[in-house]
PyMOL commands that place a pseudoatom at each C-alpha (Angstrom):
pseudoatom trace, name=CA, resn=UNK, resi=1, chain=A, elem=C, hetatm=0, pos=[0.000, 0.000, 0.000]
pseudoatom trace, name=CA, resn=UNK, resi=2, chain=A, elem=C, hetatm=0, pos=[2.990, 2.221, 0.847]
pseudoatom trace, name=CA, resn=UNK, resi=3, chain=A, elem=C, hetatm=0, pos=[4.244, 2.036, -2.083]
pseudoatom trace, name=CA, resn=UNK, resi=4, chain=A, elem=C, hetatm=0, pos=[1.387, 2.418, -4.059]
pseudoatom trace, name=CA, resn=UNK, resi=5, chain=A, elem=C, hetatm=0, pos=[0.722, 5.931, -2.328]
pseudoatom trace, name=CA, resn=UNK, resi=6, chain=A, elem=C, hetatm=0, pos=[4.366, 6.657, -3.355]
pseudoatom trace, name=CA, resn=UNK, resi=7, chain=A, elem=C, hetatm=0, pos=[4.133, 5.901, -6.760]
pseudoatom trace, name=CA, resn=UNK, resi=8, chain=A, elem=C, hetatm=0, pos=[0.661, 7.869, -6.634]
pseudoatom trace, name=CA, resn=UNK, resi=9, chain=A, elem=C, hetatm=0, pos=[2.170, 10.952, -5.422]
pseudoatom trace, name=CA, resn=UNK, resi=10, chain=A, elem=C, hetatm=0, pos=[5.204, 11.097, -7.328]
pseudoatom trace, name=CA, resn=UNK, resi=11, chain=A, elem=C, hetatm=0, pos=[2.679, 11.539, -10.332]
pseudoatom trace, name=CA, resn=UNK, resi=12, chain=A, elem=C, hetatm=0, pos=[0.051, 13.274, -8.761]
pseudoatom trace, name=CA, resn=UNK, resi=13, chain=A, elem=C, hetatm=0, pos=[2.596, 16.388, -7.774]
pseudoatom trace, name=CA, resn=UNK, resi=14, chain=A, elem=C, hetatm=0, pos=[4.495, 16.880, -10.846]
pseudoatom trace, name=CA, resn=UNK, resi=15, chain=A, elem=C, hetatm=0, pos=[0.817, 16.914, -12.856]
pseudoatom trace, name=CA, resn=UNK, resi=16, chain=A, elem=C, hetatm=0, pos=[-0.484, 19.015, -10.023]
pseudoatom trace, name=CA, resn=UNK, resi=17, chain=A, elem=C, hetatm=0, pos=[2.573, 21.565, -10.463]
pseudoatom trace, name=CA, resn=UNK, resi=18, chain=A, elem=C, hetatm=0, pos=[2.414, 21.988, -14.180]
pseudoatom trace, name=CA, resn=UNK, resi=19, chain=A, elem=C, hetatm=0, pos=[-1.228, 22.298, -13.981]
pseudoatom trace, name=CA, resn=UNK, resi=20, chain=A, elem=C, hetatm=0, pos=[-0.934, 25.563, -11.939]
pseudoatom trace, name=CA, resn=UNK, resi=21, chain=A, elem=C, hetatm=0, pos=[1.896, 27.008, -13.759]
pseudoatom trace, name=CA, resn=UNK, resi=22, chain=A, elem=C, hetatm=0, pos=[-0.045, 26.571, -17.178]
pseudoatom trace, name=CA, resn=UNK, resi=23, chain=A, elem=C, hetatm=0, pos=[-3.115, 28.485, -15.072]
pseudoatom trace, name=CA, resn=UNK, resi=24, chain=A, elem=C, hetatm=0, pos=[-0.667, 31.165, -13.718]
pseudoatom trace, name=CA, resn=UNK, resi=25, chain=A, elem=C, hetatm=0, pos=[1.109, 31.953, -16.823]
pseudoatom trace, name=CA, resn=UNK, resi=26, chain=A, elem=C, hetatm=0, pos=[0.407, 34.672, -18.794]
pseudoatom trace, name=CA, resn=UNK, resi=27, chain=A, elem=C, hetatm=0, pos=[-1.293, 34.600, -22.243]
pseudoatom trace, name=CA, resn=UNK, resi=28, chain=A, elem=C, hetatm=0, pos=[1.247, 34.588, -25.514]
pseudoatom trace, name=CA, resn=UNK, resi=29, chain=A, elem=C, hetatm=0, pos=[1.255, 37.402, -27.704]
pseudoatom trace, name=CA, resn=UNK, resi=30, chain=A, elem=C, hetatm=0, pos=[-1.086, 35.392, -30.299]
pseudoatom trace, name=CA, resn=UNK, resi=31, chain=A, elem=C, hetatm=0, pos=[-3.716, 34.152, -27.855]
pseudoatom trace, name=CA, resn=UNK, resi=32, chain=A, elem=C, hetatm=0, pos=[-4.122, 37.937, -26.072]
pseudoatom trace, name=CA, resn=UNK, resi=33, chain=A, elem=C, hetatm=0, pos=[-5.666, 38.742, -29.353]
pseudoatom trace, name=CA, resn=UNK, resi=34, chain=A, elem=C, hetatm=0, pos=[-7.806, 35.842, -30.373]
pseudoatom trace, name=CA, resn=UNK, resi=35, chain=A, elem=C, hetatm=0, pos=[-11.404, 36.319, -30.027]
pseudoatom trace, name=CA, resn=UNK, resi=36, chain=A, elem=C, hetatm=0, pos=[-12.015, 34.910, -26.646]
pseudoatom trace, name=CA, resn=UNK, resi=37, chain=A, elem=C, hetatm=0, pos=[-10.261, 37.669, -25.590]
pseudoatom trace, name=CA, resn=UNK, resi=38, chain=A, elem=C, hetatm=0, pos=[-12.273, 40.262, -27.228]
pseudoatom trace, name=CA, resn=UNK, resi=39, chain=A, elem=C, hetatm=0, pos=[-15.456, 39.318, -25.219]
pseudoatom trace, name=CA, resn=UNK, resi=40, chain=A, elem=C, hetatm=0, pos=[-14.118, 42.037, -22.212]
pseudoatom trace, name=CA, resn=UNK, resi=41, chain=A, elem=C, hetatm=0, pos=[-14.484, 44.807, -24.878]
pseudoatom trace, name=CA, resn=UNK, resi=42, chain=A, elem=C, hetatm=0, pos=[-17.431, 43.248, -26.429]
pseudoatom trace, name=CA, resn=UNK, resi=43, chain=A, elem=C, hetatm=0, pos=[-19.198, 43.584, -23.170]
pseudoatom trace, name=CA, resn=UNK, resi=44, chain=A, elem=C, hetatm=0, pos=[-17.873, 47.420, -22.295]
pseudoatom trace, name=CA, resn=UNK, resi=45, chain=A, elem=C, hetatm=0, pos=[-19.231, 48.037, -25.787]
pseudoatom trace, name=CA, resn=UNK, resi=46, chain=A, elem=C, hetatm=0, pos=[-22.651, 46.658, -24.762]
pseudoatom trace, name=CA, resn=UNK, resi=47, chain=A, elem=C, hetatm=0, pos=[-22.326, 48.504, -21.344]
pseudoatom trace, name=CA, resn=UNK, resi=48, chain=A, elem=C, hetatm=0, pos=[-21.594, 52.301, -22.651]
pseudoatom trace, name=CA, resn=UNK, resi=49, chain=A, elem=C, hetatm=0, pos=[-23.099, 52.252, -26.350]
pseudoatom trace, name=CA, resn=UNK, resi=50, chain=A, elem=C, hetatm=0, pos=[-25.743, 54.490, -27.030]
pseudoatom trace, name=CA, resn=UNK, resi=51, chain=A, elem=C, hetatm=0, pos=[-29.738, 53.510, -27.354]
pseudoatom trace, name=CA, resn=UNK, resi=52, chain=A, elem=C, hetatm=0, pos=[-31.245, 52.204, -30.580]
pseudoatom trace, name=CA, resn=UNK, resi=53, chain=A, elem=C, hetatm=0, pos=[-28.616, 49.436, -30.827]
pseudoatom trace, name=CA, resn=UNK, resi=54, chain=A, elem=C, hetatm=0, pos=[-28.732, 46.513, -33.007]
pseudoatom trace, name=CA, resn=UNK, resi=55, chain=A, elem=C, hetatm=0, pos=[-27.148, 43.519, -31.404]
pseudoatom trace, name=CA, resn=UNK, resi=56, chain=A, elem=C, hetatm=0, pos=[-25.771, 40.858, -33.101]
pseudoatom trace, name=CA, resn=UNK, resi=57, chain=A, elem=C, hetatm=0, pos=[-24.833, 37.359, -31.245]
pseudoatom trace, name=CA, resn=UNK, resi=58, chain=A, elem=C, hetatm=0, pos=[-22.953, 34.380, -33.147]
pseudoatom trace, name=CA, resn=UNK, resi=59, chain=A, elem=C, hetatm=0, pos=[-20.061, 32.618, -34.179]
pseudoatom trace, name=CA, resn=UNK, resi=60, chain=A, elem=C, hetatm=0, pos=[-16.374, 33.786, -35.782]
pseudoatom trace, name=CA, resn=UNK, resi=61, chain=A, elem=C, hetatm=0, pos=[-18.671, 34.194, -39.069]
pseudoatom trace, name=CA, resn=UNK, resi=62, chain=A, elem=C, hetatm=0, pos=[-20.577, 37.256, -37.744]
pseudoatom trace, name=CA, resn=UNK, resi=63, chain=A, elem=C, hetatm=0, pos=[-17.654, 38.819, -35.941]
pseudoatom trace, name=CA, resn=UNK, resi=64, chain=A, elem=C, hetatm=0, pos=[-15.473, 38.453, -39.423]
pseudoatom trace, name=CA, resn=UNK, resi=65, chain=A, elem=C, hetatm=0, pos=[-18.505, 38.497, -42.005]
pseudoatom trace, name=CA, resn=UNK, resi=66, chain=A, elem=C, hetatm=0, pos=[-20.370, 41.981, -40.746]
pseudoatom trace, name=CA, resn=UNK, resi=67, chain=A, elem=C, hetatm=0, pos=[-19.554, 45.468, -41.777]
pseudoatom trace, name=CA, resn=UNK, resi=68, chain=A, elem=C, hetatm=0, pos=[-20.621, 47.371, -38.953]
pseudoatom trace, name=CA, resn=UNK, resi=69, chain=A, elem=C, hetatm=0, pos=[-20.256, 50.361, -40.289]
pseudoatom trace, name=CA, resn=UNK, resi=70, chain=A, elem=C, hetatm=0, pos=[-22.616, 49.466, -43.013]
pseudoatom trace, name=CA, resn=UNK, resi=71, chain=A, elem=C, hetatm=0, pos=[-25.453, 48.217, -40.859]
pseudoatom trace, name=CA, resn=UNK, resi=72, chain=A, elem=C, hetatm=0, pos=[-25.239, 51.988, -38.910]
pseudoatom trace, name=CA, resn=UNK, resi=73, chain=A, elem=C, hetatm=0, pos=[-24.616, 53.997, -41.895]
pseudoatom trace, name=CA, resn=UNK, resi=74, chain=A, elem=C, hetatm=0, pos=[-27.886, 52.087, -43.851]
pseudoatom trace, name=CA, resn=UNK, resi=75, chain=A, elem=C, hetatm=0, pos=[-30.298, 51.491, -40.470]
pseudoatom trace, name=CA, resn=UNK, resi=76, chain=A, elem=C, hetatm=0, pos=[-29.468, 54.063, -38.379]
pseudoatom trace, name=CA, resn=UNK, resi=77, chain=A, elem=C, hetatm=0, pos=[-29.018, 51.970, -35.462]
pseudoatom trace, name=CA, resn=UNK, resi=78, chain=A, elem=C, hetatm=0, pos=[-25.610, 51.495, -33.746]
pseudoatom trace, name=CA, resn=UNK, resi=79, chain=A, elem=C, hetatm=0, pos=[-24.528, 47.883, -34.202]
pseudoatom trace, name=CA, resn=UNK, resi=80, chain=A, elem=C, hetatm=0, pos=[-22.684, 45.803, -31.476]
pseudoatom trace, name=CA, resn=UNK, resi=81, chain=A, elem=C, hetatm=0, pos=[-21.073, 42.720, -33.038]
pseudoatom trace, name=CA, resn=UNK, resi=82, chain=A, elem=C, hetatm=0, pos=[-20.403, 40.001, -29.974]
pseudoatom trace, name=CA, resn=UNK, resi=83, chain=A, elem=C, hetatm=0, pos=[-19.127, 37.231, -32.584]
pseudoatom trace, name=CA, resn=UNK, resi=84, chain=A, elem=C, hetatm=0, pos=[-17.111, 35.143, -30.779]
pseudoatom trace, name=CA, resn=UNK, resi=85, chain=A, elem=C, hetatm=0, pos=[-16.428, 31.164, -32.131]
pseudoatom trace, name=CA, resn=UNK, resi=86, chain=A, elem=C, hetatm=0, pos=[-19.332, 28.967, -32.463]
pseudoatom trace, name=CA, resn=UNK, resi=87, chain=A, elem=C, hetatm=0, pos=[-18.041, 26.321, -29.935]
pseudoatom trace, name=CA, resn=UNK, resi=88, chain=A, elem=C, hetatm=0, pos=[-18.938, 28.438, -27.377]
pseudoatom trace, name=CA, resn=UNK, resi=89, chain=A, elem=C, hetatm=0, pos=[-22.461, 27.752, -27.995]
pseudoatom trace, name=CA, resn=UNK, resi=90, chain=A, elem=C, hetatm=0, pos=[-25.208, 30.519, -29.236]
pseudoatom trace, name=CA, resn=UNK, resi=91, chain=A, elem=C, hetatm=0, pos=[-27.119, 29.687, -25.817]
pseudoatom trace, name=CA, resn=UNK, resi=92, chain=A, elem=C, hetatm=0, pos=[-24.013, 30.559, -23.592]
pseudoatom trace, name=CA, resn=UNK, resi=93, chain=A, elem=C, hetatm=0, pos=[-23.481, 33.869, -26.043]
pseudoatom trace, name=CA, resn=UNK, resi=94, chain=A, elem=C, hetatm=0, pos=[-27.153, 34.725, -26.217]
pseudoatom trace, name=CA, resn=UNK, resi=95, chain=A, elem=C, hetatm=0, pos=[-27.742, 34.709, -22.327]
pseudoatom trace, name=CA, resn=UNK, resi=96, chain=A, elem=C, hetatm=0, pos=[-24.337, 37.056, -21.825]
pseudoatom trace, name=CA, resn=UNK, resi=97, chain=A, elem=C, hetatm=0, pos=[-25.814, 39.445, -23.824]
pseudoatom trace, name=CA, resn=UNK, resi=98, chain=A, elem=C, hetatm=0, pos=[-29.576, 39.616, -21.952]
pseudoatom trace, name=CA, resn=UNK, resi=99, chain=A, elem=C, hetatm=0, pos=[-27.376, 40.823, -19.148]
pseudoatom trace, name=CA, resn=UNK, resi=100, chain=A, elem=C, hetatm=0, pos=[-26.586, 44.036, -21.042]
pseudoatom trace, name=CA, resn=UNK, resi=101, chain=A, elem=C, hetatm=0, pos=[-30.023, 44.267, -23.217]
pseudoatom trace, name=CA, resn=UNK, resi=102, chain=A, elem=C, hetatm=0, pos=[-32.019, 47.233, -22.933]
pseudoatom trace, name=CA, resn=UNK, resi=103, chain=A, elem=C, hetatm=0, pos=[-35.682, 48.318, -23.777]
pseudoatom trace, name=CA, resn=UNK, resi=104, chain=A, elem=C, hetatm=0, pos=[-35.930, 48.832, -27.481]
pseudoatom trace, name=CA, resn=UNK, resi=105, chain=A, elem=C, hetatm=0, pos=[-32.798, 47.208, -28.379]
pseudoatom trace, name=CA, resn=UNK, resi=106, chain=A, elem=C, hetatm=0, pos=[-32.560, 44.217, -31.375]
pseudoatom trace, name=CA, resn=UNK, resi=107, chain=A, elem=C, hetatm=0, pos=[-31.072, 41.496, -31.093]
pseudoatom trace, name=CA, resn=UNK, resi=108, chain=A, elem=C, hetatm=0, pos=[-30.018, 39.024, -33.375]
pseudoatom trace, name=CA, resn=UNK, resi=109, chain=A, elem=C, hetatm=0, pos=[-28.473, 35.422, -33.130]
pseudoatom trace, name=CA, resn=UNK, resi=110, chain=A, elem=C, hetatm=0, pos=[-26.975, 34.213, -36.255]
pseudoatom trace, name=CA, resn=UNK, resi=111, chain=A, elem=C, hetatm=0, pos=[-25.350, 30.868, -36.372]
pseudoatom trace, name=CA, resn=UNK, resi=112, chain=A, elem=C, hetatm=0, pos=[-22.848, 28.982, -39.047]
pseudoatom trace, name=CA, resn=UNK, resi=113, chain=A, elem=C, hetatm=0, pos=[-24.230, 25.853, -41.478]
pseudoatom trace, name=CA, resn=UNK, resi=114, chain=A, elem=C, hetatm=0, pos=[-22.190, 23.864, -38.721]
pseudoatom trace, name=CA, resn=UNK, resi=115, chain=A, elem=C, hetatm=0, pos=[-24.356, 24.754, -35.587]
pseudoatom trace, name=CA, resn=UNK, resi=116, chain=A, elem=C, hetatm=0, pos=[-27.937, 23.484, -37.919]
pseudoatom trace, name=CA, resn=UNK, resi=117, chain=A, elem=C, hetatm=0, pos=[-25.603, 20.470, -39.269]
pseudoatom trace, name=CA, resn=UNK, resi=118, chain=A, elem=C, hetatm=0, pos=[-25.065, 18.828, -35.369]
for i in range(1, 118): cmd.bond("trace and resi %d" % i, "trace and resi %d" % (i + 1))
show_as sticks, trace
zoom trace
C-alpha cells in the first residue's frame, strides 16, 4: 500500500505543479488577441453604447462576415457585433448578452451551417 501511495504521489505532484503554472502563466502574444479575448471589450461596448442598438450574437462568421459600419450607416441603429467562435455555444453567447439588453434594443443570433448540421 505504501508504495502504491508513493508511486501515486510522485505523479500526482508533478501533474499538479504543471497544472498551476499553465493556469498562472500569462497569455502569448497570439492568444491575447484571439477572439475569446475580445469578449471584455465586447461587453464594455454593450455597457456604454448608445440607445437604438442593433445587437448581433454568433459565431467567428458574424464577428469576421459583418460590416458594422454598413449596418449603422444604412439602419441608423448602432450595431454591437459580440461574434465570438461557435463552440462556445449561441445559448451561452445569447444569455451574456440579456445581461446588457435594454428596452428597445434588437437582437439578433446568427449561427454557421455547422451549428444546424449537429
Amino acid at each position: 500500500m505504501k508504495s502504491f501511495l508513493k508511486t501515486l504521489l510522485a505523479f500526482a505532484i508533478p501533474l499538479v505543479v504543471l497544472i498551476v503554472v499553465g493556469v498562472l502563466l500569462p497569455p502569448t502574444p497570439r492568444a491575447s488577441t484571439s477572439h475569446l479575448f475580445a469578449k471584455k471589450q465586447m461587453d464594455v461596448r454593450l455597457r456604454n453604447a448608445a440607445s437604438l442598438r442593433l445587437i448581433l450574437v454568433g459565431g467567428s462568421n458574424l464577428s469576421l462576415g459583418i460590416n458594422s459600419q454598413m449596418l449603422k450607416d444604412s439602419l441608423a441603429l448602432n450595431p454591437i457585433n459580440t461574434g465570438i467562435s461557435v463552440g462556445i455555444g449561441l445559448c451561452y453567447m445569447l444569455d451574456n448578452t440579456l445581461k446588457h439588453v435594454r428596452k428597445n434594443d434588437i437582437v439578433v443570433g446568427i449561427t454557421g451551417i455547422r451549428s444546424f448540421l449537429q
